[in-house]
Backbone as JSON, one array per atom type, in Angstrom:
{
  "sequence": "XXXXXXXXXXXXXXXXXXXXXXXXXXXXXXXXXXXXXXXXXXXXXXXXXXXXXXXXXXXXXXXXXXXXXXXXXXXXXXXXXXXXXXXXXXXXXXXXXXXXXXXXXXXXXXXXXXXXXXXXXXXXXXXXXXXXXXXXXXXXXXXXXXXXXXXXXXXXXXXXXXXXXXXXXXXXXXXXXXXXXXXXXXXXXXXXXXXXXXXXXXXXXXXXXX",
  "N": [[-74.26, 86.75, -7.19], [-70.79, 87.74, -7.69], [-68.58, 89.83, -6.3], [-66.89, 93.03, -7.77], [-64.69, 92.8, -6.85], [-63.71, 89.9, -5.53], [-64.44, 88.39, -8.21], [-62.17, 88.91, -9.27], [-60.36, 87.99, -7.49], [-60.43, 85.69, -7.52], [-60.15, 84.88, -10.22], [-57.44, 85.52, -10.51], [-56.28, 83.3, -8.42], [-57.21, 81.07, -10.05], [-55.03, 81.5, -12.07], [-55.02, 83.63, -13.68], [-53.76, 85.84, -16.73], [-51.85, 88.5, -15.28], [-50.96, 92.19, -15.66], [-48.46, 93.65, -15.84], [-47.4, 97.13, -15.46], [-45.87, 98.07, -17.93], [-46.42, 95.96, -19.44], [-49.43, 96.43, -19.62], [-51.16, 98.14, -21.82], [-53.04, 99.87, -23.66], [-54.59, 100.6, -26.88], [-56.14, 102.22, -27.92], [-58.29, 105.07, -27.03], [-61.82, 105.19, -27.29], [-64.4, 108.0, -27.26], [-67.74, 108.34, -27.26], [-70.31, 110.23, -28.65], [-73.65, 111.54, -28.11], [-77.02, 111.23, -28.6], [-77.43, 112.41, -25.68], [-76.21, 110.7, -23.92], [-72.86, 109.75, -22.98], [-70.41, 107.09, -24.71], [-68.06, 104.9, -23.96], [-65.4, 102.89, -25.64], [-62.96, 101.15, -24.99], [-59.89, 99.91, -26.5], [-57.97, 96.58, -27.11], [-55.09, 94.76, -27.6], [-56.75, 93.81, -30.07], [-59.67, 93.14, -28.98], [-62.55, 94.7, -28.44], [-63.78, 96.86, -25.63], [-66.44, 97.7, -24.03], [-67.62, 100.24, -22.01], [-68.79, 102.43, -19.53], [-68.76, 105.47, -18.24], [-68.75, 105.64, -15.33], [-68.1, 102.93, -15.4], [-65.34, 102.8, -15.82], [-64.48, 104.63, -14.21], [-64.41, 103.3, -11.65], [-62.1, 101.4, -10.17], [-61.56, 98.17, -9.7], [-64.18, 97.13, -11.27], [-64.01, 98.23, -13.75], [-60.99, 96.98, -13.97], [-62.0, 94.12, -13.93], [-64.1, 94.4, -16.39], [-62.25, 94.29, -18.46], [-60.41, 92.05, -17.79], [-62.55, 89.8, -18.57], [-63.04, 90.23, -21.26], [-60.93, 90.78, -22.94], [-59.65, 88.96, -21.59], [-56.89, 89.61, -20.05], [-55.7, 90.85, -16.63], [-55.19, 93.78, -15.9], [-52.79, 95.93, -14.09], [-52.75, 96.42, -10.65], [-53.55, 99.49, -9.41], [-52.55, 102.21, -6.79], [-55.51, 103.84, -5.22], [-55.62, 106.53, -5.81], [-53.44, 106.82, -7.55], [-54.86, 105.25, -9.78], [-57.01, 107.05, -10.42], [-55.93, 109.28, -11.04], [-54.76, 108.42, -13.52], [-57.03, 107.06, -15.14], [-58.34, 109.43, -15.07], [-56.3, 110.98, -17.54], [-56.31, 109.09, -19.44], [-59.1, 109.12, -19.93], [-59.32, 112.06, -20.88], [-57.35, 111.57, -23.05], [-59.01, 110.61, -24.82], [-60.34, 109.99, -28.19], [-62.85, 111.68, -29.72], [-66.23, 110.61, -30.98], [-68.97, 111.25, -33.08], [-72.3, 109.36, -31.78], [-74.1, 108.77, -33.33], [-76.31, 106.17, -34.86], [-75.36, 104.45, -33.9], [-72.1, 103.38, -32.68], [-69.98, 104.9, -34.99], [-67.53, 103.64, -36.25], [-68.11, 101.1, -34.83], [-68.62, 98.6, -35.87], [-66.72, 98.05, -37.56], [-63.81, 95.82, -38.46], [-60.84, 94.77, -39.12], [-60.81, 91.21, -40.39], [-58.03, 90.19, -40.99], [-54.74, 91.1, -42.07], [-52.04, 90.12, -44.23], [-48.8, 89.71, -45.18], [-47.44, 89.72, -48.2], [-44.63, 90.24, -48.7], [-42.33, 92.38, -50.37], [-43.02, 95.11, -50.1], [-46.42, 94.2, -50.41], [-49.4, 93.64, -49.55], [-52.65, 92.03, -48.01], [-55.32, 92.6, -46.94], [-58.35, 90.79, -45.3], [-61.56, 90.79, -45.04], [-64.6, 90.21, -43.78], [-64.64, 87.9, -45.44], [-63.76, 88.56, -47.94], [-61.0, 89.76, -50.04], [-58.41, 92.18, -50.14], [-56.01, 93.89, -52.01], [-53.15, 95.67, -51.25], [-50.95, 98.04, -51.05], [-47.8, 99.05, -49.47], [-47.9, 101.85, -49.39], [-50.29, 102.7, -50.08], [-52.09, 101.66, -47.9], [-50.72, 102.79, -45.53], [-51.92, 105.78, -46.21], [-54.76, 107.03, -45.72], [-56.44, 108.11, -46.86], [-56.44, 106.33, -49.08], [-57.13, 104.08, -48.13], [-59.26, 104.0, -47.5], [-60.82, 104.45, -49.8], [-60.53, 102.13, -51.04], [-61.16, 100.39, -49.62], [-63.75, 100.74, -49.72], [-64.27, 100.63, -52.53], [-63.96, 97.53, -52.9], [-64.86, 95.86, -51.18], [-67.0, 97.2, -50.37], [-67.66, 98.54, -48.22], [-67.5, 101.36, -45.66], [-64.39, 102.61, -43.93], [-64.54, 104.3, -40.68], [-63.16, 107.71, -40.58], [-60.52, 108.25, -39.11], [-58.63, 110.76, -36.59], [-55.22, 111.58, -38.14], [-53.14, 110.58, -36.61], [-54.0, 109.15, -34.87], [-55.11, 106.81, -36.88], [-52.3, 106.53, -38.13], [-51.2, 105.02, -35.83], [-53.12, 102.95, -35.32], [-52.92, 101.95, -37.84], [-49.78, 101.21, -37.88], [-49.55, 99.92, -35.81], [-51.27, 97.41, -36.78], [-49.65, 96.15, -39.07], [-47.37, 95.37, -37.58], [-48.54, 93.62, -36.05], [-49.15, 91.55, -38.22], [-49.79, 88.77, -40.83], [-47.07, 86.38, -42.0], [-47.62, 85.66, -45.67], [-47.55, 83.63, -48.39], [-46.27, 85.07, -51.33], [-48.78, 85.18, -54.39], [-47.72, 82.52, -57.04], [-45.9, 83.73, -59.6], [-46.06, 86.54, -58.88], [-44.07, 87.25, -58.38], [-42.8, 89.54, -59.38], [-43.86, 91.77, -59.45], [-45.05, 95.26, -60.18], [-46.2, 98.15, -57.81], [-48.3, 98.88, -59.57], [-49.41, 96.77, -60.96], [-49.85, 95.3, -59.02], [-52.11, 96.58, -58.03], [-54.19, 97.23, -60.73], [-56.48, 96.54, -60.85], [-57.95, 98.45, -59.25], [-60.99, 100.31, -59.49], [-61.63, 103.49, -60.9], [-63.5, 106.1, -58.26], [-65.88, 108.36, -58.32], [-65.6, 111.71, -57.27], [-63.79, 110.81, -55.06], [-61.23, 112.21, -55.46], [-60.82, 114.84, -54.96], [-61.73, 115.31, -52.32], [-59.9, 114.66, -49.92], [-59.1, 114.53, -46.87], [-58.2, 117.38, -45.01], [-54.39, 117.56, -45.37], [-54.26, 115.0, -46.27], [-52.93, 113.57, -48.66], [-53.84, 111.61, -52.42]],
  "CA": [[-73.18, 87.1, -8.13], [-69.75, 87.84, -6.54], [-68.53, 91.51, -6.67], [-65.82, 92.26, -8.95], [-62.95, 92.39, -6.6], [-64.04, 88.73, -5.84], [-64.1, 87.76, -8.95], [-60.68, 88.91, -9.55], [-59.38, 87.26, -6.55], [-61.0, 83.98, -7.74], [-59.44, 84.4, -11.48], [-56.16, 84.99, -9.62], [-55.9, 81.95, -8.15], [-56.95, 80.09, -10.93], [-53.8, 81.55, -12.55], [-54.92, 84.24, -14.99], [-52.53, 86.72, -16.66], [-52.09, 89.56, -14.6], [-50.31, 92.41, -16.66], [-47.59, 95.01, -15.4], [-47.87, 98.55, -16.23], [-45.43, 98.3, -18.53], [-47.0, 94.99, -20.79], [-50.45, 97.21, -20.14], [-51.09, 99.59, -23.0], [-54.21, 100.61, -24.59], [-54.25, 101.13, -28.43], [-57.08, 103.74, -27.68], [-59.82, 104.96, -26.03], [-63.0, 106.24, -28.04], [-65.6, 108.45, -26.36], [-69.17, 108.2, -28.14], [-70.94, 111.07, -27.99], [-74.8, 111.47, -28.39], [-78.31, 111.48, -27.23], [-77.04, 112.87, -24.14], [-75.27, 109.8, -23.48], [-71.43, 109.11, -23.29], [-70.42, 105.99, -24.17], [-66.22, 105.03, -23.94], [-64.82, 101.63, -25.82], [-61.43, 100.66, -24.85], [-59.32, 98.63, -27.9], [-56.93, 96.7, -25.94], [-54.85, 93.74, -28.38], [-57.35, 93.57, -30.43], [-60.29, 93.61, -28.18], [-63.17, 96.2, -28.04], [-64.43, 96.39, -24.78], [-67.6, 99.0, -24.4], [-67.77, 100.79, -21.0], [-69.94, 103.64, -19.39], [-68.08, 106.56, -17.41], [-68.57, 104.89, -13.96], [-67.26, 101.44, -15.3], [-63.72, 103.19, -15.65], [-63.74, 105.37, -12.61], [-64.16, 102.51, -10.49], [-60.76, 100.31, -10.69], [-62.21, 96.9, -9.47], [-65.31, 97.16, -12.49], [-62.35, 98.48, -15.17], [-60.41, 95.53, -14.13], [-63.07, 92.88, -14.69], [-64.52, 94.02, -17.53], [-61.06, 93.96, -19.67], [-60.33, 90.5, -18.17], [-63.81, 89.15, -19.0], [-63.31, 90.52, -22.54], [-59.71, 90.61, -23.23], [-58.9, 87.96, -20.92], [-55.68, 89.72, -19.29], [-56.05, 91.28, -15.67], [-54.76, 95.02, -15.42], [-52.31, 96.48, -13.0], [-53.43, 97.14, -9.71], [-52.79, 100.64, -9.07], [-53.47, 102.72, -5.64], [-56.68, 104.71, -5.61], [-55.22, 108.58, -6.33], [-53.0, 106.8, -8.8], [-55.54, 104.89, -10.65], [-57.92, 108.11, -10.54], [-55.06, 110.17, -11.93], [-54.49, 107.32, -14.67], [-58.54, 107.08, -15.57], [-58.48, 110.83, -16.12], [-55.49, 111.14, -18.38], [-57.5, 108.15, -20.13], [-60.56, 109.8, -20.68], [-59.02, 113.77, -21.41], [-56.88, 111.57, -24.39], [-59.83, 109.74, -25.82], [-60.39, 110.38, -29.84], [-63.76, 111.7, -29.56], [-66.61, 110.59, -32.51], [-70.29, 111.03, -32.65], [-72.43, 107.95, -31.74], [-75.07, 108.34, -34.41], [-77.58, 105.18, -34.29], [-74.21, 102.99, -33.48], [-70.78, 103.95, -33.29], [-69.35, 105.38, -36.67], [-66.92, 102.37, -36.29], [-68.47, 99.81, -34.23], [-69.23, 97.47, -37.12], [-65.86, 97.69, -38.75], [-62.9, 95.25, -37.84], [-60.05, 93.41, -40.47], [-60.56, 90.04, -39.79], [-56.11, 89.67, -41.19], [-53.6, 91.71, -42.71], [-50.92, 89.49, -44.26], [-47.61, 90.39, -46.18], [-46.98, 89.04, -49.56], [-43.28, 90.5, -49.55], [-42.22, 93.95, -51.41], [-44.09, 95.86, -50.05], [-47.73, 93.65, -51.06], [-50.45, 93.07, -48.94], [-54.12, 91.9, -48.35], [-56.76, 92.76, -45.99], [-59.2, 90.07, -45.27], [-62.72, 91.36, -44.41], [-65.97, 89.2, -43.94], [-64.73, 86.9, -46.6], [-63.49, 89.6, -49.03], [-59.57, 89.49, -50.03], [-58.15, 93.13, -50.71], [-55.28, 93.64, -52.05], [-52.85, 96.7, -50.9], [-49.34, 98.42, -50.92], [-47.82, 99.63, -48.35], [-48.18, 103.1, -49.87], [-52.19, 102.09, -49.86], [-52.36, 100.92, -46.45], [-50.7, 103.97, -44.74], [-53.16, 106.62, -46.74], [-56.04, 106.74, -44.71], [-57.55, 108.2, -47.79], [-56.75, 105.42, -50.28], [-57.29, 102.53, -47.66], [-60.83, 103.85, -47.23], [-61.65, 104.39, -51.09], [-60.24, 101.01, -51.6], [-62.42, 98.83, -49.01], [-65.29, 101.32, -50.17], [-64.5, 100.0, -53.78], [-64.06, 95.98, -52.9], [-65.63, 95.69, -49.76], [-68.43, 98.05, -50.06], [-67.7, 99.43, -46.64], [-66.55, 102.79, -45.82], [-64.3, 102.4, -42.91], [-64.38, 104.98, -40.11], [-62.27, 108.77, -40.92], [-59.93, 108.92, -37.69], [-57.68, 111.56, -36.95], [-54.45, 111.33, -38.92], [-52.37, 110.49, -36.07], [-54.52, 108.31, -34.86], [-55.06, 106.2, -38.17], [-50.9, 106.23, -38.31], [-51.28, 103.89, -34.55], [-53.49, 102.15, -35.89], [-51.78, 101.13, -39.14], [-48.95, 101.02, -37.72], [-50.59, 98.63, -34.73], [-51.76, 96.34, -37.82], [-48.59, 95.85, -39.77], [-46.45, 95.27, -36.71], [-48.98, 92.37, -35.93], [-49.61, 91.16, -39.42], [-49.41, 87.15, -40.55], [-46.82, 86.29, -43.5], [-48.22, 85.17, -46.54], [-46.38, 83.49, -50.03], [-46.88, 85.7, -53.07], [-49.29, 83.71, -55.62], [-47.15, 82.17, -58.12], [-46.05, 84.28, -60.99], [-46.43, 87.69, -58.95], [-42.93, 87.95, -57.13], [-41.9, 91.01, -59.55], [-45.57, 92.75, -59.47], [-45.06, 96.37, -60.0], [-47.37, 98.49, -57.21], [-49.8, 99.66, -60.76], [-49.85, 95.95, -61.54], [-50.96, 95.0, -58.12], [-53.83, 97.62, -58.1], [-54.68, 97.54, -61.62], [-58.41, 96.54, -60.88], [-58.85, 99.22, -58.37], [-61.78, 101.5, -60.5], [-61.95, 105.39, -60.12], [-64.48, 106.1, -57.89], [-65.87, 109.57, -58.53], [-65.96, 112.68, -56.25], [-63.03, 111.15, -53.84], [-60.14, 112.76, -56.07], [-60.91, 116.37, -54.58], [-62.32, 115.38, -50.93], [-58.81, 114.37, -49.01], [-58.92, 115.6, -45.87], [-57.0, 118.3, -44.79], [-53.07, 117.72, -44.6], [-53.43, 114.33, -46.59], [-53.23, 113.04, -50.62], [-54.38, 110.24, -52.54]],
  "C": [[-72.01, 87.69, -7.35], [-69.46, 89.26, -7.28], [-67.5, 91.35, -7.92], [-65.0, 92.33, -7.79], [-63.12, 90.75, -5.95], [-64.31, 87.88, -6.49], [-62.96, 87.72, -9.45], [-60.09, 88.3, -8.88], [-59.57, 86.02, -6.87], [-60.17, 83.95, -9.02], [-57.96, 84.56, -10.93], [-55.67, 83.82, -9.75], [-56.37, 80.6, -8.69], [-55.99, 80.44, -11.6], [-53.85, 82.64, -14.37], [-53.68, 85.56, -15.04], [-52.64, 88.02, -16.63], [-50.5, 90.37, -15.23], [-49.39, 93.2, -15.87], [-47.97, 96.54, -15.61], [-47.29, 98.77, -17.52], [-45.82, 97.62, -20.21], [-48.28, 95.76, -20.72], [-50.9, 98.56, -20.71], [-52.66, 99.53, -23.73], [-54.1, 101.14, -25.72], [-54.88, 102.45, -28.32], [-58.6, 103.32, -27.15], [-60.55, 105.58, -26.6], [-63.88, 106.6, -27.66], [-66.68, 108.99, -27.68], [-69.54, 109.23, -27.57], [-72.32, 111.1, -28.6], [-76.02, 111.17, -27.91], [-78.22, 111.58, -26.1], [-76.51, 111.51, -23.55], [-74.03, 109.89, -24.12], [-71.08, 107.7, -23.0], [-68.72, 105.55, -24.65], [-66.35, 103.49, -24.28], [-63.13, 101.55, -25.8], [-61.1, 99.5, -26.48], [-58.29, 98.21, -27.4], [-56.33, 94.94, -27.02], [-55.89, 93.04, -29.04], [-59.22, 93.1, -29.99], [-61.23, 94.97, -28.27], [-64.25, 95.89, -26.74], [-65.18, 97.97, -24.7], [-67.77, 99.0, -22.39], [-68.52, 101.78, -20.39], [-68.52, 104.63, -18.34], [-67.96, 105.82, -16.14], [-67.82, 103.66, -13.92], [-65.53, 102.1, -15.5], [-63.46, 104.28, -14.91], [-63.31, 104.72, -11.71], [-63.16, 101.25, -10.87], [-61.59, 98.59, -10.95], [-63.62, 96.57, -10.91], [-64.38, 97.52, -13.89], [-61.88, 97.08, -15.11], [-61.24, 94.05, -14.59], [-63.57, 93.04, -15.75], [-63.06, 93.66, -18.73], [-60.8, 92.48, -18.96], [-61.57, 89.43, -17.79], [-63.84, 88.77, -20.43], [-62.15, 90.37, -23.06], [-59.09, 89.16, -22.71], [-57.38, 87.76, -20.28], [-56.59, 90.7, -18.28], [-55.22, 92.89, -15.81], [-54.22, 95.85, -14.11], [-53.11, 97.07, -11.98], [-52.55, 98.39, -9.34], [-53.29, 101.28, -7.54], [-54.8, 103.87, -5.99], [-56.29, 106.13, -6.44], [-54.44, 107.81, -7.72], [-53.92, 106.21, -10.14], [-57.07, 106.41, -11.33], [-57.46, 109.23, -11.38], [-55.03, 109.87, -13.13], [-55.76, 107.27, -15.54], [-58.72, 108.17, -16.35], [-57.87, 111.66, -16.96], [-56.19, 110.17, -19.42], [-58.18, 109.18, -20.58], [-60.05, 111.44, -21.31], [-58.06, 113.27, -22.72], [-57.92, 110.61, -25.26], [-59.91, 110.35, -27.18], [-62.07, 110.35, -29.78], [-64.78, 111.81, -31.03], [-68.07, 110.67, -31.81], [-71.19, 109.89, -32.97], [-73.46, 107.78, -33.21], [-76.13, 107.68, -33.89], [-76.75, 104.3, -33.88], [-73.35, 104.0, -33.97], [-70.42, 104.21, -34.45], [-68.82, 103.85, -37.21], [-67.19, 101.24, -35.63], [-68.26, 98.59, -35.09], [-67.88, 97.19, -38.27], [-64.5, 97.27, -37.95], [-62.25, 94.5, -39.01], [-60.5, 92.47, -39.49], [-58.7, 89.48, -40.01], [-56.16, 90.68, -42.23], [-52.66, 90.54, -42.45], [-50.19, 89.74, -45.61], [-47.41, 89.91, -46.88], [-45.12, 89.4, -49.67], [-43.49, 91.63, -50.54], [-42.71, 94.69, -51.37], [-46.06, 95.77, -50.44], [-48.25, 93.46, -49.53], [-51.83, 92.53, -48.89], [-54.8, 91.88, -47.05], [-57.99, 92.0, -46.29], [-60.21, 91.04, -44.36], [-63.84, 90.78, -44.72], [-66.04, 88.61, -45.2], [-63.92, 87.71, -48.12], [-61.74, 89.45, -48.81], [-59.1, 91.08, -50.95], [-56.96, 93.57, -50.68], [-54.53, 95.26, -51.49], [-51.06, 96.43, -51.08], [-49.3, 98.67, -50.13], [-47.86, 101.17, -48.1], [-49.83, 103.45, -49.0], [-52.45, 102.06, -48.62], [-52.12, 102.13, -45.47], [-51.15, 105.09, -45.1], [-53.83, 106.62, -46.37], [-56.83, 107.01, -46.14], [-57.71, 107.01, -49.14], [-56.92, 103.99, -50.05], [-58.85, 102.62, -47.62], [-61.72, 103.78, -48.69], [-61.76, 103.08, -51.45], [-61.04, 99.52, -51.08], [-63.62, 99.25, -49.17], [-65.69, 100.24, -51.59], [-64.53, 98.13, -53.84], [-64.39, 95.51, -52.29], [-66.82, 96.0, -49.53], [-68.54, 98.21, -48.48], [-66.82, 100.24, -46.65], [-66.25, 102.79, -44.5], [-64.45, 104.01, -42.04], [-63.14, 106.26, -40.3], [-61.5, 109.11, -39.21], [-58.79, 110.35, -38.18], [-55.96, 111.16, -37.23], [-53.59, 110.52, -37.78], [-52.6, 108.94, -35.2], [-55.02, 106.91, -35.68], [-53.42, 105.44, -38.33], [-50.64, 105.09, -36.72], [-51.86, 103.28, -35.26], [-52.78, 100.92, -36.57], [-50.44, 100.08, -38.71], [-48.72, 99.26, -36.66], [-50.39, 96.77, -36.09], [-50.4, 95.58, -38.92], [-47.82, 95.24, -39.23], [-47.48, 93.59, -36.32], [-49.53, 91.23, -37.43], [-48.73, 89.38, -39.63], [-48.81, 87.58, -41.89], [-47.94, 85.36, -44.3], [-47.31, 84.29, -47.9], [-46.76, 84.04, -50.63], [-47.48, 84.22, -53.52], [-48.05, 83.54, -56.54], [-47.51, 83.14, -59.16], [-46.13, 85.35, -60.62], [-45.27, 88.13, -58.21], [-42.38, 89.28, -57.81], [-43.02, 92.08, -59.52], [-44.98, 94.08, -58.96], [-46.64, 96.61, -58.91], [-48.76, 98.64, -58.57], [-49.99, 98.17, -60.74], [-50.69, 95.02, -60.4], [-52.01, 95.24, -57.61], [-54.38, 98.14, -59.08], [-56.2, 97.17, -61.82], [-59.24, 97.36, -59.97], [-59.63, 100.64, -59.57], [-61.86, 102.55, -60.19], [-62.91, 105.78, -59.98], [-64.56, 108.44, -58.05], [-66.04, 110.62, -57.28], [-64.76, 112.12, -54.83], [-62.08, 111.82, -54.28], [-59.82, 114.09, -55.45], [-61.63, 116.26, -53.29], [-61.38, 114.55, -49.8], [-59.17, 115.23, -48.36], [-57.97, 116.37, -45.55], [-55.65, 117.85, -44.32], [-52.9, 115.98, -45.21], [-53.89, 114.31, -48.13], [-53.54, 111.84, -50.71], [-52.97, 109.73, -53.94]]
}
């Protein structure tokens, strides 16, 4: 099996795309914590690539696994700078506990796409849910709402974190046409089948509303 910096030199010069510092950005980095293991997933354009502490100390093993998994190559940096870079990484990760599996492992939109006027819909394993853009940037009324039509309760990040996200998702989102017959759809009339689920009304987290 060839190391990794030999496999990088080989995808090289077949002509893969090798990124800048400036096109390489990281949405975020999440450090698992639990049964005395740490375990770190990078989210990199959609992308979750799952790492161990050693696979992102060592550059050459970082770099291959994101273009294995992502399929772009990552700036080569010099040693002190990539070591500097690693541990600004890991000291801003959004740290969650692993449980029996990540909190969020298991939860991904398959599309967000814009109806116009502020409408949307979140596709999820076949499921079509509809949203405002009110809805969508609420962490608390995007999670009641794929609880209530989805039957999945997505992951509680921190607020700031949630607002990347979102923000992430909107900015890449596919258009859509309104259905026929819904171009004046008040927001109540586009979420008039969402049902009131009991006990979330009074359990917003601190600092947001529903």
């Amino acid at each position: 099996m060839p190391t990794d910096s030999q496999y990088i030199l080989e995808r090289i010069r077949q002509g893969c795309v090798t990124l800048s510092e400036d096109e390489f950005v990281i949405d975020r980095l999440v450090k698992y914590v639990g049964n005395g293991r740490i375990r770190w997933h990078v989210e990199l354009r959609g992308h979750r690539i799952e790492l161990t502490t050693g696979q992102i100390k060592k550059q050459p093993t970082f770099r291959r696994k994101i273009l294995e998994q992502a399929g772009v190559l990552p700036p080569q940096r010099s040693g002190a700078d990539y070591r500097r870079w690693a541990l600004d990484l890991r000291r801003n990760a959004i740290e969650l506990p692993w449980r029996d599996r990540p909190v969020d492992a298991g939860f991904a939109i398959d599309r967000l796409a814009s109806h116009g006027d502020g409408r949307w819909t979140v596709e999820y394993q076949g499921k079509v849910i509809k949203f405002t853009t009110t809805k969508l940037r609420r962490q608390v009324s995007f999670r009641k709402r794929m609880l209530a039509k989805a039957k999945v309760l997505p992951p509680e990040l921190a607020p700031a974190a949630y607002r990347k996200w979102m923000d992430w998702l909107i900015q890449n989102a596919t258009e859509a046409a309104p259905p026929a017959g819904e171009g004046s759809m008040t927001e109540k009339s586009w979420l008039d089948d969402l049902p009131e689920l009991a006990g979330w009304e009074n359990t917003a987290p601190s600092g947001e509303t529903d």
